[in-house]
NUMIVEX-794065 format. One record per residue: y, z, x of N, C-alpha, C, O, CB in turn; residue number from 1; chain; residue in three letters. Coordinates in steps of 0.1 Angstrom, whole numbers. Atoms other than C-alpha are relative to their C-alpha. Glycine has a CB too. Example, Ala and Ser with C-alpha at 12.3 -4.5 7.8 and 13.67 -1.06 7.14 Angstrom:
REC   n.north    n.up   n.east   ca.north   ca.up   ca.east   c.north    c.up   c.east   o.north    o.up   o.east   cb.north   cb.up   cb.east   num   cadena   residuo
REC       -12       0        9        -45      78       123        12       0        9        12       7       19          0      12       -10     1        A       ALA
REC       -11       0       -9        -11      71       137        11       8       -8        22       9       -3          5     -14         4     2        A       SER
This chain:
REC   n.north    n.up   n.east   ca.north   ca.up   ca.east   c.north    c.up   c.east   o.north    o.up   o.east   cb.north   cb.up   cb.east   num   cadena   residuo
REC         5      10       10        355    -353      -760        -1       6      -14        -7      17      -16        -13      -7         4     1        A       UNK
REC         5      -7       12        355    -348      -795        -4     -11       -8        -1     -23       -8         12      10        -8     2        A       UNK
REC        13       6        9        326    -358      -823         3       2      -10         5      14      -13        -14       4         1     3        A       UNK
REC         1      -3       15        329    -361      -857       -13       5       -3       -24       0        1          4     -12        -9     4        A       UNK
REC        13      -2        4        305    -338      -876         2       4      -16        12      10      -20         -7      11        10     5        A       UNK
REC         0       1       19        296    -340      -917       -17      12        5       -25      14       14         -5     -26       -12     6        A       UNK
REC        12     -12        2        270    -310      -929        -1     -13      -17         8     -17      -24          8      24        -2     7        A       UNK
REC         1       3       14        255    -328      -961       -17       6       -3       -27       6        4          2     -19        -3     8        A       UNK
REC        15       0        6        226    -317      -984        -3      -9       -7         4     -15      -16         -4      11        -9     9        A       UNK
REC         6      13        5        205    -341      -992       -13       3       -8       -19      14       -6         -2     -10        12    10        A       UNK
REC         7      -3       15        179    -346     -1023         7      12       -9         1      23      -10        -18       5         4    11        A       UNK
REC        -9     -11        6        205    -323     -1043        12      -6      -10        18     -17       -8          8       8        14    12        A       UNK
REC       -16       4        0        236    -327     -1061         6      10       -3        16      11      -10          6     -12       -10    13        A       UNK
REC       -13     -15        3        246    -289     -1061        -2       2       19       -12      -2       25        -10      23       -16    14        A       UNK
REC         3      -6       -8        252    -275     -1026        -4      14        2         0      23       -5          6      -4         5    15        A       UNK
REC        11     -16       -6        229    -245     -1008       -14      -8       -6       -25      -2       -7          4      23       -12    16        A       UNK
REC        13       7       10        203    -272     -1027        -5      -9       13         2     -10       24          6     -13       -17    17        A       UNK
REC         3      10       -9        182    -297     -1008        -2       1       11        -1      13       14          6      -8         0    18        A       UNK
REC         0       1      -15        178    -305      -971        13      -2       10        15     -13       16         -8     -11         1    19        A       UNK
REC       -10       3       -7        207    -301      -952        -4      -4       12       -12       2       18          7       8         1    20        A       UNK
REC         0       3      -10        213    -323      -925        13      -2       11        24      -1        5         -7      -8        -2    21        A       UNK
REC       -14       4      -14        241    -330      -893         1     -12       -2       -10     -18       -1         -3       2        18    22        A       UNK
REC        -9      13       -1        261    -363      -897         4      -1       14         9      10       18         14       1        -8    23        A       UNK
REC       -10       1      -10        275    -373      -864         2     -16        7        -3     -20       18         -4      11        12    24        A       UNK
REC       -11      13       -5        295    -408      -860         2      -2       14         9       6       20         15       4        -5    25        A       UNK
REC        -4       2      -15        295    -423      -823         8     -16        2         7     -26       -4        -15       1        10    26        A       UNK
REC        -4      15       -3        312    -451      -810       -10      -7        7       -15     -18        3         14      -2         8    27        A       UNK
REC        11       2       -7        287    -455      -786       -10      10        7        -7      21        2          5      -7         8    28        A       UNK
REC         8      -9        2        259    -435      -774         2       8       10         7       3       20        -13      -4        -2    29        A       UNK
REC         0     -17      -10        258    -398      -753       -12      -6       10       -20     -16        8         -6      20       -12    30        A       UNK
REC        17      -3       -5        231    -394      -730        -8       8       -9        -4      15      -18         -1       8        14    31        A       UNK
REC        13      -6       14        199    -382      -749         6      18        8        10      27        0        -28      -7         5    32        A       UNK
REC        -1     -18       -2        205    -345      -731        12       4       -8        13      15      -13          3       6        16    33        A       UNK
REC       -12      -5        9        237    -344      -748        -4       3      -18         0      11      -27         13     -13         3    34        A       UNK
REC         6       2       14        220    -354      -781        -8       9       -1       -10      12      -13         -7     -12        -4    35        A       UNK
REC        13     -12        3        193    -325      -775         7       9        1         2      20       -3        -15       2        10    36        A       UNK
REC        -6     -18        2        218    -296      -770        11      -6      -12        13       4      -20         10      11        17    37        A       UNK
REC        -6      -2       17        241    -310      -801        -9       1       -9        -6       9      -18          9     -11        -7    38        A       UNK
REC         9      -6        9        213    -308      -821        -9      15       -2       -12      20      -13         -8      -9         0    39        A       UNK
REC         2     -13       -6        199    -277      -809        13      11       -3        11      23       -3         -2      -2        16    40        A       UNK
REC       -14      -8        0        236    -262      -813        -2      -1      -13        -2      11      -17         15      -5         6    41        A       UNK
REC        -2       2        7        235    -274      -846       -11       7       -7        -7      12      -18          3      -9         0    42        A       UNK
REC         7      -7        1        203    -259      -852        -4      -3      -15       -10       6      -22          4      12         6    43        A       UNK
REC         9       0       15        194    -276      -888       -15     -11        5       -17     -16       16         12     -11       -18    44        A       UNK
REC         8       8       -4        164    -295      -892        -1     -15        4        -9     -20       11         -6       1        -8    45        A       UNK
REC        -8      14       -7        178    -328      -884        12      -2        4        20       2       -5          0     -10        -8    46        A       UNK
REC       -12       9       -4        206    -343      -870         0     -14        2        -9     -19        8          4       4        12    47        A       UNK
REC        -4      18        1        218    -381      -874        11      -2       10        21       4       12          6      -7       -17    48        A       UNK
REC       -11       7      -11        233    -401      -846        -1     -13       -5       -10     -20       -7         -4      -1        16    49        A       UNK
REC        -1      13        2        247    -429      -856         8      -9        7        16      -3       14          2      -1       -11    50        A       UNK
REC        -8       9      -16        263    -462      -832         1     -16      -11       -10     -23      -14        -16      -3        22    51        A       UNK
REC         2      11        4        275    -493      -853        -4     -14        9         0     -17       20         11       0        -7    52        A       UNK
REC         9       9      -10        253    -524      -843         0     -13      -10        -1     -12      -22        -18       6         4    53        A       UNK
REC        -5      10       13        259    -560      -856         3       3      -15        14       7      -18         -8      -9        -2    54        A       UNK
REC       -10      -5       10        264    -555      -893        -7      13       -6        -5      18      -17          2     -11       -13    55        A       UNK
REC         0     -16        5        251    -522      -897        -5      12       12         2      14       22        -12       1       -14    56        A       UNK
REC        -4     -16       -8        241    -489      -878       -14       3       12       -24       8        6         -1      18       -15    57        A       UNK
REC         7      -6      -11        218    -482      -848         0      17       -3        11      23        0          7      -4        16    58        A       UNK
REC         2     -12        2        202    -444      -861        -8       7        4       -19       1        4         -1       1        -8    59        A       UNK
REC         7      -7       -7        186    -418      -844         2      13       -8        12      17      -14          3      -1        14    60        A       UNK
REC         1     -12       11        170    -384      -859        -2      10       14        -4       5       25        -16       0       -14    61        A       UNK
REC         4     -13       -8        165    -353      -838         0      15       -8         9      18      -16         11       2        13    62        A       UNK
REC         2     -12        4        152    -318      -847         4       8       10        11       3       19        -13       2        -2    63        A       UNK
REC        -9     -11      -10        164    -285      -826        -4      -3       11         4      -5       20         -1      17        -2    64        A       UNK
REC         8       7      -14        135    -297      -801        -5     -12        3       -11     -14       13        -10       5         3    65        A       UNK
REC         7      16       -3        127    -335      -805         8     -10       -7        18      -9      -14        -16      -3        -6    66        A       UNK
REC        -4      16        3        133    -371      -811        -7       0      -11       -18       4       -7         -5     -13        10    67        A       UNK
REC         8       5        7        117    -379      -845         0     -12       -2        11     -18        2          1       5        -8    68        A       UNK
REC        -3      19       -1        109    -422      -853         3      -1      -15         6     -12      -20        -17     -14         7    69        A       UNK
REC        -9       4       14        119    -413      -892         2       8       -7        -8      13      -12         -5      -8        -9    70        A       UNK
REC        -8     -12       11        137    -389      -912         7     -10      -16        17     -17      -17         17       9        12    71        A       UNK
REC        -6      -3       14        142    -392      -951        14       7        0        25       1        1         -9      10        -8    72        A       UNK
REC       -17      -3        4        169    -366      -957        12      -4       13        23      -8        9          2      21        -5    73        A       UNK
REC       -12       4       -5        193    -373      -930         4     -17        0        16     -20        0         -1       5        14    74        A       UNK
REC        -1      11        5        189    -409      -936        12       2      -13        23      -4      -13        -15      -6        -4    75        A       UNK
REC        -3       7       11        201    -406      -969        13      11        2        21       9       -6        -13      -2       -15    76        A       UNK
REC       -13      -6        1        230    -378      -960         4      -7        9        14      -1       12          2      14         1    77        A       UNK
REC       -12       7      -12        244    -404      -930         4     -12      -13        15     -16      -12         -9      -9        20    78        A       UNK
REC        -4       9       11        244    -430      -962         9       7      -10        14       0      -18        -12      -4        -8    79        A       UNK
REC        -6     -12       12        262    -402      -983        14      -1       11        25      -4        8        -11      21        -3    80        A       UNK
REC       -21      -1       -7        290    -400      -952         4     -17        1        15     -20        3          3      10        25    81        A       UNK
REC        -7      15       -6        293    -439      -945         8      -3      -18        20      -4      -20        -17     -17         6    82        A       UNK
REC        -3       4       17        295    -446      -987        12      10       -3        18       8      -14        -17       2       -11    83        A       UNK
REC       -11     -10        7        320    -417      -992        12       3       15        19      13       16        -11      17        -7    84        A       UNK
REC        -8      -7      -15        339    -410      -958         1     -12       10        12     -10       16        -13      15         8    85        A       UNK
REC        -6       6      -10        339    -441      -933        -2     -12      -10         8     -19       -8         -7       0        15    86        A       UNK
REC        -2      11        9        333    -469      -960        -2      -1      -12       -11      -8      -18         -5      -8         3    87        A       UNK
REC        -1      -1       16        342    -462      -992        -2     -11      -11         6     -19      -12         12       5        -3    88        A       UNK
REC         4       9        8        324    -482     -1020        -8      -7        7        -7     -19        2          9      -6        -7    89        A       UNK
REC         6       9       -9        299    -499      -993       -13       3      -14       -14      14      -20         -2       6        19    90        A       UNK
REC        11       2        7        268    -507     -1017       -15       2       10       -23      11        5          3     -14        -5    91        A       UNK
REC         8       6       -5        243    -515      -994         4       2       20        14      -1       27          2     -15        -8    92        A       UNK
REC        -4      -3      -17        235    -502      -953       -11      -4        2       -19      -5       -7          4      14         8    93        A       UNK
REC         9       5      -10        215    -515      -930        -3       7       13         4       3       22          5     -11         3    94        A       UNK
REC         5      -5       -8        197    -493      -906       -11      -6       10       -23      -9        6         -2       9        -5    95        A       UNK
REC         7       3      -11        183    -502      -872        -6      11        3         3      20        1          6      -6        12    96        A       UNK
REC         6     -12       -7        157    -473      -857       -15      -3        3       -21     -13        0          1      14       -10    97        A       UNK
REC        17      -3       -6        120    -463      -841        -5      -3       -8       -17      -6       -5         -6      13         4    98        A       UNK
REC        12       4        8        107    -471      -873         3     -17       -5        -2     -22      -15         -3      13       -14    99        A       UNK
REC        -6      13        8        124    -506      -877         7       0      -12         9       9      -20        -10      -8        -4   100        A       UNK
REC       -12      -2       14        148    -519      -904        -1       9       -8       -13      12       -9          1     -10       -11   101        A       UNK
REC        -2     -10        9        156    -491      -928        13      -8       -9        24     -11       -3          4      15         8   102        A       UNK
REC       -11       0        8        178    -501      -959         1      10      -11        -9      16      -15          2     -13        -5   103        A       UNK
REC        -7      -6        6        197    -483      -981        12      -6      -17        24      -5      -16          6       3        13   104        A       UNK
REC        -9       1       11        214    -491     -1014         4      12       -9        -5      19      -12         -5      -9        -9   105        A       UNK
REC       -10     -11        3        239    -465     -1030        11     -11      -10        18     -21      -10          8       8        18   106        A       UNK
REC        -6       9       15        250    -471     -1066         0      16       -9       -10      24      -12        -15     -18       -10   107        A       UNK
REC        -5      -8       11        271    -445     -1089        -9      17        9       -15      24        0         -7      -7       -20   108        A       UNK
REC         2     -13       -6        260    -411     -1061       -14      -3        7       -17      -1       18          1      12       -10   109        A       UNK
REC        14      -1       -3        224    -420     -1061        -4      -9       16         2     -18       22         -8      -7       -14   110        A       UNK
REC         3       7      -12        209    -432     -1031       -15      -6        3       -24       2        4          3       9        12   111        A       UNK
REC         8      -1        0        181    -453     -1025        -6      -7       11        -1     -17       15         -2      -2       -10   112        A       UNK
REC         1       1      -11        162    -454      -995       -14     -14        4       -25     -13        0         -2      17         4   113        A       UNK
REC        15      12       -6        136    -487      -980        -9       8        7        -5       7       19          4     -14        14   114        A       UNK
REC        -4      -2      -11        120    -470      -962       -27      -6        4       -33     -12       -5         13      21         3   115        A       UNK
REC        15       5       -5         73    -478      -942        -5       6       -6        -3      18       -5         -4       0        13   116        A       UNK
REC        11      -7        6         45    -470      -964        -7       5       12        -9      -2       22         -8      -9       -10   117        A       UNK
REC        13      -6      -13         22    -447      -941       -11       8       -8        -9      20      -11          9      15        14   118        A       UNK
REC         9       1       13         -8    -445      -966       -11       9        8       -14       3       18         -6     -18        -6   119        A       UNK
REC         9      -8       -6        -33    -417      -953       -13      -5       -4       -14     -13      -14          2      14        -4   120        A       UNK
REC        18       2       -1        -71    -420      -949        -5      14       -1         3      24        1         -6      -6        17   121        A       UNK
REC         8     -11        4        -96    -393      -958        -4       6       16       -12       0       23        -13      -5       -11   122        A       UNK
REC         7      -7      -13       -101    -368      -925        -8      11       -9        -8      15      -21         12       8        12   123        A       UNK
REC         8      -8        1       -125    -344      -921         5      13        9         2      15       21        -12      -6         2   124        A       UNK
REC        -8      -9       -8       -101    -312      -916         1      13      -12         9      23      -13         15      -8         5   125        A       UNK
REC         0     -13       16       -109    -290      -951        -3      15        9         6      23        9        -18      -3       -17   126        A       UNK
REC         5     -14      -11       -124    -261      -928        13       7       10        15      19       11        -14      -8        14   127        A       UNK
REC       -11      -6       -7        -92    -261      -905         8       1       -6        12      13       -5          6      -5        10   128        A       UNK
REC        -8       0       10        -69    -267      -931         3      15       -3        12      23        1         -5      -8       -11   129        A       UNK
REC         2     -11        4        -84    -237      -949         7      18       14        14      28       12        -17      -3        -2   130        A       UNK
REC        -7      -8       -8        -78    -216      -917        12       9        5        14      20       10         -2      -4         5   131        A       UNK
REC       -16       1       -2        -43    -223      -915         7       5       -9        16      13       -8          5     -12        -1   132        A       UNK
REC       -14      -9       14        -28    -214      -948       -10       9       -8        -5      13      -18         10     -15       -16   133        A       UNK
REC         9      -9        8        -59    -192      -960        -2      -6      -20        -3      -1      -30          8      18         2   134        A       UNK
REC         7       7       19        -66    -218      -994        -6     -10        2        -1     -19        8         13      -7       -14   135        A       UNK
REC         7      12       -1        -90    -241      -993         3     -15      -10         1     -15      -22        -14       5         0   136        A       UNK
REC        -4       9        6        -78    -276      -998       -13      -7       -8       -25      -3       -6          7      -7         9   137        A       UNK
REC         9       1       10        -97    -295     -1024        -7     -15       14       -19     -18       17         10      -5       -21   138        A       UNK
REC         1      11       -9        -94    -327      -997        11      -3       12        23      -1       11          0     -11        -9   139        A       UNK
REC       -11      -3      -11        -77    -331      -966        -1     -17        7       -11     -22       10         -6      15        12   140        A       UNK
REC        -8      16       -4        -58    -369      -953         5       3       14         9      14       18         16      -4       -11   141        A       UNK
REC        -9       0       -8        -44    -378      -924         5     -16        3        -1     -26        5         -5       8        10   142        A       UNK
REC       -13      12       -7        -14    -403      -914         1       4        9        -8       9       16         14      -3        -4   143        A       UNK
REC        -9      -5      -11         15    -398      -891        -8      14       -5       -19      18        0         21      -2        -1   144        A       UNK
REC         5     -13        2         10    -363      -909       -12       3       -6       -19      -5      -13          8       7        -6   145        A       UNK
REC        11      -2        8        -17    -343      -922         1       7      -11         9      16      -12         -9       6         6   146        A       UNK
REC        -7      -2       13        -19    -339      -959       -12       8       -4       -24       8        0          5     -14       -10   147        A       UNK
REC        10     -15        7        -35    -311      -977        -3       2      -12         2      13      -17          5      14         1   148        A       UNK
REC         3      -5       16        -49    -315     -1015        -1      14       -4       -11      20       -2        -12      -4        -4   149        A       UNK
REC         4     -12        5        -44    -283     -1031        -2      -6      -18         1     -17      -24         14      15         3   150        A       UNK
REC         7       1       14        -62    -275     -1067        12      -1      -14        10      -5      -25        -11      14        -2   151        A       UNK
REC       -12       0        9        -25    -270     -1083        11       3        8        11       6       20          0       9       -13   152        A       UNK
REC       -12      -9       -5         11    -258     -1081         4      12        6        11      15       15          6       2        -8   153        A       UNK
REC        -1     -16       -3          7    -224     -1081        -9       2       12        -8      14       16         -4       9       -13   154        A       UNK
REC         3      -3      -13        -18    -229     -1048        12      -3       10        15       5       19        -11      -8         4   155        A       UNK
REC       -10      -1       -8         10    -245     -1032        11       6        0        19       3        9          2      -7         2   156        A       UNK
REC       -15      -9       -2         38    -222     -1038       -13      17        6       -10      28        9         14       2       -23   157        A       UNK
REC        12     -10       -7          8    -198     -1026         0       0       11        -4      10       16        -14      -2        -3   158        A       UNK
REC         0       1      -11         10    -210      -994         2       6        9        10      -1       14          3      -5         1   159        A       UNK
REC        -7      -7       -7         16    -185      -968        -2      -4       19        -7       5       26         -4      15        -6   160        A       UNK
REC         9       5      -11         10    -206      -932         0       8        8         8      18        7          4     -11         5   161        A       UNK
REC         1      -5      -13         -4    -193      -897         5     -12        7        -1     -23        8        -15       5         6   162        A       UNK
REC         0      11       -6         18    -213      -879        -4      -1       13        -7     -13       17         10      -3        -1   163        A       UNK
REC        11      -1      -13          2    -205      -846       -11     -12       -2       -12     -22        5         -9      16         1   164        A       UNK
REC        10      10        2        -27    -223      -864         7     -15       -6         2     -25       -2        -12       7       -11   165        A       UNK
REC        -7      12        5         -7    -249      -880         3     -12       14         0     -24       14         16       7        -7   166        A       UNK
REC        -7       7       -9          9    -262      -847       -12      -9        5       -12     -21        8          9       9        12   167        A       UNK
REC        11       6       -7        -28    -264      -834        -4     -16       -9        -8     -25       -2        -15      12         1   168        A       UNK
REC         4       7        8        -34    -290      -865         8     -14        7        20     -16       11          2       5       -16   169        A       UNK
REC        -4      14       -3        -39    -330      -857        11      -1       -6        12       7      -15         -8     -10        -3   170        A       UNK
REC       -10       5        2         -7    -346      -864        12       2       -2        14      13        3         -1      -2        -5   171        A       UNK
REC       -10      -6       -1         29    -343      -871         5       5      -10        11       0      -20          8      -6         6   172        A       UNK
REC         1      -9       14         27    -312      -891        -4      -3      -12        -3     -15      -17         11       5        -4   173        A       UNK
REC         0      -3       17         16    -302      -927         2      -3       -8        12       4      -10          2       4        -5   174        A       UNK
REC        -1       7       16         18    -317      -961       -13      11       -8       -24      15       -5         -8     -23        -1   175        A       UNK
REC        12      -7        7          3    -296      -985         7      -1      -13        19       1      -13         -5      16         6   176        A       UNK
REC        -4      12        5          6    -312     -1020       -10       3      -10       -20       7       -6          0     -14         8   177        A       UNK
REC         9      -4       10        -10    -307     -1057         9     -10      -15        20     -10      -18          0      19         0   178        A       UNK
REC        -7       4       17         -5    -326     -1093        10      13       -7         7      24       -4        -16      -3       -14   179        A       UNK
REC       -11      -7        6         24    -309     -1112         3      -5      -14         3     -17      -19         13      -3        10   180        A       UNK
REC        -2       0       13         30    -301     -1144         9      -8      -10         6     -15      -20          3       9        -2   181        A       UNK
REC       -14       6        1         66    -310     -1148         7     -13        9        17     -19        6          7      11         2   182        A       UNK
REC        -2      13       -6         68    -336     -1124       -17      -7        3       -28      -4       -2         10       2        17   183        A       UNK
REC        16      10       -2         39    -363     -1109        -7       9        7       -19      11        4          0     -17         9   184        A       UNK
REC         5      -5      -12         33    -343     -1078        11      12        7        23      11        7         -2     -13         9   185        A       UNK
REC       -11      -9       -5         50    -313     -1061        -6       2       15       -17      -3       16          2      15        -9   186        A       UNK
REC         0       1      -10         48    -306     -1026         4      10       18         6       0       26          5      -6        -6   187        A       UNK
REC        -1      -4       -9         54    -284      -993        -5      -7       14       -16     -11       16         -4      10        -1   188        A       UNK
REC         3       0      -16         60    -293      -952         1       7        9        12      13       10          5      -8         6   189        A       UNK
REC        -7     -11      -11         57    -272      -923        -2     -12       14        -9     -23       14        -12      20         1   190        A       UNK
REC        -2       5      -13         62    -286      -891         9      10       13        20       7       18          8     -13        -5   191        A       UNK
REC        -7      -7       -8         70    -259      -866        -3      -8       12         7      -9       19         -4      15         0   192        A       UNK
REC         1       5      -13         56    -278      -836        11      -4        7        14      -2       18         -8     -11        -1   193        A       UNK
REC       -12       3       -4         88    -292      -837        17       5       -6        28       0       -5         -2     -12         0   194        A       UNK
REC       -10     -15        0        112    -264      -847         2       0      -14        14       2      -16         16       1         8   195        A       UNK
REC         0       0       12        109    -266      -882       -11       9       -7       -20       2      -13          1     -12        -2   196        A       UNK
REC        10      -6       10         87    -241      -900        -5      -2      -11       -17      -5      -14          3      10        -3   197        A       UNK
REC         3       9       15         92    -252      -934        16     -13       -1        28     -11        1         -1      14       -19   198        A       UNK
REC       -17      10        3        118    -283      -940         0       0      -17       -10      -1      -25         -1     -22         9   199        A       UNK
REC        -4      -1       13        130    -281      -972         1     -12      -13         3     -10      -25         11       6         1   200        A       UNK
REC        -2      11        4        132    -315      -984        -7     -13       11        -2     -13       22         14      -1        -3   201        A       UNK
REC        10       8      -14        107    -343      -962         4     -14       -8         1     -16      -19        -24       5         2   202        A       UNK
REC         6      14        6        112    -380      -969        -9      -7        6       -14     -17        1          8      -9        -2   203        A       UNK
REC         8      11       -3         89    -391      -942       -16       9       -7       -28       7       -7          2      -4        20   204        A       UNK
REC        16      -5        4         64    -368      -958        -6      -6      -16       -17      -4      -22          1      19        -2   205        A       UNK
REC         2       5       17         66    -386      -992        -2     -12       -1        -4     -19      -11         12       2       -11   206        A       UNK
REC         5      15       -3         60    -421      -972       -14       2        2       -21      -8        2          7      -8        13   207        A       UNK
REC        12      -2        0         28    -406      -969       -10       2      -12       -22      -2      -12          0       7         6   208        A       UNK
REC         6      -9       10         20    -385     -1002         4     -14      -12         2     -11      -24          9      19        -2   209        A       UNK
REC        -5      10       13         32    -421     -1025        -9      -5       -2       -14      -4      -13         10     -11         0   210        A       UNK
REC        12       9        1          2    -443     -1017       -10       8       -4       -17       5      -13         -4      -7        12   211        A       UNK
REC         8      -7       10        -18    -413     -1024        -4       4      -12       -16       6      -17          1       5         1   212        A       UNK
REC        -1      -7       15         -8    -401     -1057         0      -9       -7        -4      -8      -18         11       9        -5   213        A       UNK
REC         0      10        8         -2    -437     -1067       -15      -5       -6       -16     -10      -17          6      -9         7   214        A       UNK
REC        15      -1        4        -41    -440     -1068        -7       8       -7       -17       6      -14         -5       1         7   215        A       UNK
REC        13     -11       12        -52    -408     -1082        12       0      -11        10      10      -18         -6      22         6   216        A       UNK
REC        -8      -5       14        -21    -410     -1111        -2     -14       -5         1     -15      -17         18       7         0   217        A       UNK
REC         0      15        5        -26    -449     -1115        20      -2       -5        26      -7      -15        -13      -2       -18   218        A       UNK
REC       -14       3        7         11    -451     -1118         8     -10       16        -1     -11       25         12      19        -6   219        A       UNK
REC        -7       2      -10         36    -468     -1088        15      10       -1        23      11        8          2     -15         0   220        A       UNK
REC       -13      -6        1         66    -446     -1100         2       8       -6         2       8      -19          8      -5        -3   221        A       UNK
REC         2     -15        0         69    -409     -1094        12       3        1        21      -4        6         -9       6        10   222        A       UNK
REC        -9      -9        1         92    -380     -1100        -6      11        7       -11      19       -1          5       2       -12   223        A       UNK
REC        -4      -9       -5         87    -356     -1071        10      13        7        21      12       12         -2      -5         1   224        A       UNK
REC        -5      -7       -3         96    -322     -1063        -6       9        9       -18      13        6          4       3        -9   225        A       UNK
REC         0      -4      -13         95    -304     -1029         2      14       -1        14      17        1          9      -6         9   226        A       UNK
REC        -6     -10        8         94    -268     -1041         0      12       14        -8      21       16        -11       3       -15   227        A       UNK
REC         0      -8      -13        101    -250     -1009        15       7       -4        21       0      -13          0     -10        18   228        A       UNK
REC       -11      -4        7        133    -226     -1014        12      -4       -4        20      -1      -13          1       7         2   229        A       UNK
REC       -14      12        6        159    -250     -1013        -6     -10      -11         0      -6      -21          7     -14        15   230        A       UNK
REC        10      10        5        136    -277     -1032         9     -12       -3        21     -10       -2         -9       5       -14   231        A       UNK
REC        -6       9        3        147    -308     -1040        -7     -12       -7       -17     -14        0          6      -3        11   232        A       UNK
REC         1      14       10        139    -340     -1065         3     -16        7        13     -23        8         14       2       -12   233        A       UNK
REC         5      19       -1        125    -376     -1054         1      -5       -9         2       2      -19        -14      -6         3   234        A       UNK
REC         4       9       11        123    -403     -1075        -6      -9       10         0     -10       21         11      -7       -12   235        A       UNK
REC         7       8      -15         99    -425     -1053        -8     -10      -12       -10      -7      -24        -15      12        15   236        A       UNK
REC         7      11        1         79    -460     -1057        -4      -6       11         3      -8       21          6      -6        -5   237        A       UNK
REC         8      -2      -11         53    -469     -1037         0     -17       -7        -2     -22      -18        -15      12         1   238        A       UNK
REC         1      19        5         57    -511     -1031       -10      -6        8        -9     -17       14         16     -12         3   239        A       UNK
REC        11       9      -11         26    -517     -1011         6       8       13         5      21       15          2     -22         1   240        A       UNK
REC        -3       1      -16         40    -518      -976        10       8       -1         8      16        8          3     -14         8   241        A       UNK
REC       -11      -5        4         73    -501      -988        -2      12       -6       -11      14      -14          6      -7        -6   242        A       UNK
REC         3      -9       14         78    -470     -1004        18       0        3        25      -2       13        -11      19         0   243        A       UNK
REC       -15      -3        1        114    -465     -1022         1      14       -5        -8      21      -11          7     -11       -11   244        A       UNK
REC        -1     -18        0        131    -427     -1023         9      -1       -8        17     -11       -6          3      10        13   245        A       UNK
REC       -16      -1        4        158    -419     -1044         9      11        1         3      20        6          2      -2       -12   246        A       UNK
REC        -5     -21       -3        180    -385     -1043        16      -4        0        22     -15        0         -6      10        24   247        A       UNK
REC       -13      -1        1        213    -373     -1047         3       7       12        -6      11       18          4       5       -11   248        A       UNK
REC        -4      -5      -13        236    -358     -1016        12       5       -8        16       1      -19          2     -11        14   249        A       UNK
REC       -11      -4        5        265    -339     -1018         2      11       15        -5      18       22         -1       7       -17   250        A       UNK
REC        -8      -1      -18        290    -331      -984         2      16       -5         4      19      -16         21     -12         6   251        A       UNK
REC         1     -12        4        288    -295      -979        10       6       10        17      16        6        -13       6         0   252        A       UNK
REC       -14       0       -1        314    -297      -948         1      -8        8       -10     -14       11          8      11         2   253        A       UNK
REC        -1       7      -12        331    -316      -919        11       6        8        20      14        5          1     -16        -2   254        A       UNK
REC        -2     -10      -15        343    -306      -886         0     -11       18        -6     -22       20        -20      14         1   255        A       UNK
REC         2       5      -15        347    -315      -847        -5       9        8        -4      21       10         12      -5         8   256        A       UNK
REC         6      -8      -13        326    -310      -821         7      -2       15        10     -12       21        -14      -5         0   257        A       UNK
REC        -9       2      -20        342    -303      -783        -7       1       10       -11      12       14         11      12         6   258        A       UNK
REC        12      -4      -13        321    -309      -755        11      -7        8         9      -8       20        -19      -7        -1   259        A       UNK
């Protein structure tokens, strides 16, 4: 059998930039074991499966070791291969997945993503927090993930995690997150629990960090940057129930897989 496979970085428009993720085009679907050793072979932080489904795409995310229910950058690099590579000039996709409709509009490279506000609540986790990355957060959230106020930029590029202690932390991984000079908000995720140490670009981490910042900056519409060593550039808006992402992609290569 052979699989089409696209390498794209996504939040980028130079490649070695951004979040690279795995593309892979199905007609119809593998068994899940097959999906957990191509992603695992593939060994980036995501992989996209995609299966066209009335008028648009049945999508699925996986990390080296799991199912995730929503991924940002591979979202927006499987929109980068449909819009440039299986349907050239498509405006507008429509994603089915675990987290419900997902849309997509893609106009002149840019891409902009629909995707569930997940608006954090105030936990009481400053003490473990601290433990974990040795800085004490100013305030500590939790959603899906747990989010980590630091005092500035320069704590979070300070960051040096125990991921031992990290993995132990409620939720699905780390946000750790501070006002920024040059942009609204800047940003780091670790998430080793599920094979990811640091991901380089997060969009489900910025469905979390929008409703936040939208409150302490009084604004709805932010220019984020993810300053991990790839880093990469959001443009986000927080619509209530919605948050919108924006980012650039750029195909870095494509290939068959032989199983």
């Amino acid at each position: 059998m052979e699989i089409g496979l696209y390498q794209v970085d996504a939040f980028t428009d130079e490649v070695f930039k951004g979040n690279p993720a795995a593309v892979c085009p199905l007609d119809a679907w593998l068994p899940d074991e097959v999906l957990y050793k191509i992603a695992a072979e593939n060994n980036l932080s995501e992989t996209a499966f995609f299966v066209p489904e009335g008028d648009g795409y049945r999508l699925r995310w996986f990390t080296p070791t799991t199912e995730v229910d929503l991924c940002g950058h591979a979202t927006l690099a499987t929109s980068h291969v449909i819009a440039t590579e299986l349907a050239p000039g498509i405006k507008d996709i429509r994603f089915l997945s675990k987290s419900g409709e997902l849309k997509v509009c893609c106009e002149e490279g840019r891409y902009t993503l629909d995707f569930p506000a997940r608006p954090p609540i105030p936990f009481d986790g400053v003490d473990m927090v601290e433990d974990s990355i040795g800085i004490r957060p100013l305030v500590t959230l939790k959603s899906s993930k747990l989010m980590a106020v630091l005092e500035d930029e320069a704590a979070v590029l300070a960051v040096e995690p125990d991921f031992d202690k990290v993995v132990a932390l409620p939720g699905d991984g780390l946000i750790v997150t501070s006002r920024s000079e040059n942009y609204d908000y800047v940003a780091r995720y670790f998430g080793p629990h599920c094979g990811i140490p640091e991901d380089p670009v997060t969009g489900s981490a910025h469905v979390v960090m929008a409703p936040y910042w939208k409150g302490q900056l009084g604004k709805s519409k932010m220019i984020a940057k993810q300053v991990s060593q790839r880093g990469g550039v959001l443009w986000v808006e927080d619509r209530g129930d919605r948050v919108l992402m924006s980012g650039y992609a750029v195909l870095y290569l494509k290939g068959t897989i032989y199983i």
